[in-house]
C-alpha positions in Angstrom: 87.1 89.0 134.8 88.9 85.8 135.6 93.2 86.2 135.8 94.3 82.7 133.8 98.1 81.6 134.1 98.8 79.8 130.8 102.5 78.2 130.5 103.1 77.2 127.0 101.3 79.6 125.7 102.9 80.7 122.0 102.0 77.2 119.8 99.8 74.2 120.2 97.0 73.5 122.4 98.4 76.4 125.0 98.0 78.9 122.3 94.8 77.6 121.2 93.1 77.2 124.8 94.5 81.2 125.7 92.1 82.4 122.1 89.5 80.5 124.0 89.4 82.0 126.8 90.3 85.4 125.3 86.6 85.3 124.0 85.3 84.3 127.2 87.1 87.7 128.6 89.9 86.0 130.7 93.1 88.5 131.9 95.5 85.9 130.4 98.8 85.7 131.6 101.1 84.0 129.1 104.5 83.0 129.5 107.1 81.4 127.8 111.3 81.3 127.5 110.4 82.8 124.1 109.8 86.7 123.8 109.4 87.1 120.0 106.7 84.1 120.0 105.0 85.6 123.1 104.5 88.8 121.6 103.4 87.2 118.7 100.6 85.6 120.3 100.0 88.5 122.1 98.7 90.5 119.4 97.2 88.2 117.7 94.8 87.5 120.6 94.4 91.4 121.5 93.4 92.3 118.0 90.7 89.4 118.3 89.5 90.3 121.7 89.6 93.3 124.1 91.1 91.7 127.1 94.2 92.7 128.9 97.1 90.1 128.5 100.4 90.0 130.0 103.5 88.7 128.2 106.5 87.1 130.9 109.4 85.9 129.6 111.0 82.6 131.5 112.5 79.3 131.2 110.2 77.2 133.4 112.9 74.4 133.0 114.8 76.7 135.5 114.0 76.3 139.6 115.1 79.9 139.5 112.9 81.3 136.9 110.2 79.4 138.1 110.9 81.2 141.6 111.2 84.8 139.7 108.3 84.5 137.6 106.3 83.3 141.0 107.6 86.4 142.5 106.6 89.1 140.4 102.9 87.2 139.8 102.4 87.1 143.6 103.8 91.4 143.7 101.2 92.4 141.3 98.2 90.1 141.6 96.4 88.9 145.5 94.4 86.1 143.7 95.3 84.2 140.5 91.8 82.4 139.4 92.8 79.5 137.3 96.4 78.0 136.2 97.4 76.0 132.9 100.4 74.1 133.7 100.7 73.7 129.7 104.3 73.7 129.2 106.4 70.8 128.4 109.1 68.4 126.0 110.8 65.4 126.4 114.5 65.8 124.8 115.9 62.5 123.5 119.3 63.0 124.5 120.5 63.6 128.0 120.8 67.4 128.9 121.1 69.2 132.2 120.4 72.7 133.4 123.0 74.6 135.1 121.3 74.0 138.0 122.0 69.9 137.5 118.7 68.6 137.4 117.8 66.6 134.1 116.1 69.1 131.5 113.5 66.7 130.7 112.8 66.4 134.7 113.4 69.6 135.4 110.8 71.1 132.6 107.7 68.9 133.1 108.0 67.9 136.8 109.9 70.8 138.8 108.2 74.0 137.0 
């Protein structure tokens, strides 16, 4: 079975593309900064298919929960067959992380 990283993974065209390849028997690994929504789609995609699927909670706007998240992937799994860099927003008004990078910058170019 292929391993699949999909970011952005609880709405839209990330939650969409992980059914997908839920019926093509992918190990999906979803992640998201949101745990109620991630579990959501996790059981919603389990109850369709019989695949294993692994919830991770993280804000990928964050250098440092990019570096976690990369962290405990590269602990449990050697190889990692195909990532969906799927995550992304623009926010209209100026906001930056506590690390100091713009939020919009930060979210779609950094993670």
């Amino acid at each position: 079975m292929p391993i699949t990283i999909i970011t952005g993974s609880t709405s839209g065209i990330g939650f969409e593309v992980a059914k997908e390849l839920a019926k093509k028997k992918h190990e999906l690994i979803l992640v998201s900064r949101d745990l109620a929504k991630l579990e959501y789609a996790k059981d919603i995609i389990t109850k369709e298919n019989k695949i294993k699927c692994e919830i991770h909670q993280h804000d990928l706007s964050l250098i440092r929960e990019n570096i976690l998240f990369y962290k405990n992937i590269s602990k449990k799994y050697k190889n990692i067959d195909y990532l969906i860099n799927n995550v992304g927003a623009i926010f209209m008004n100026r906001h930056e992380t506590f690390e100091g990078l713009e939020k919009t910058f930060s979210l779609n170019h950094m993670s």
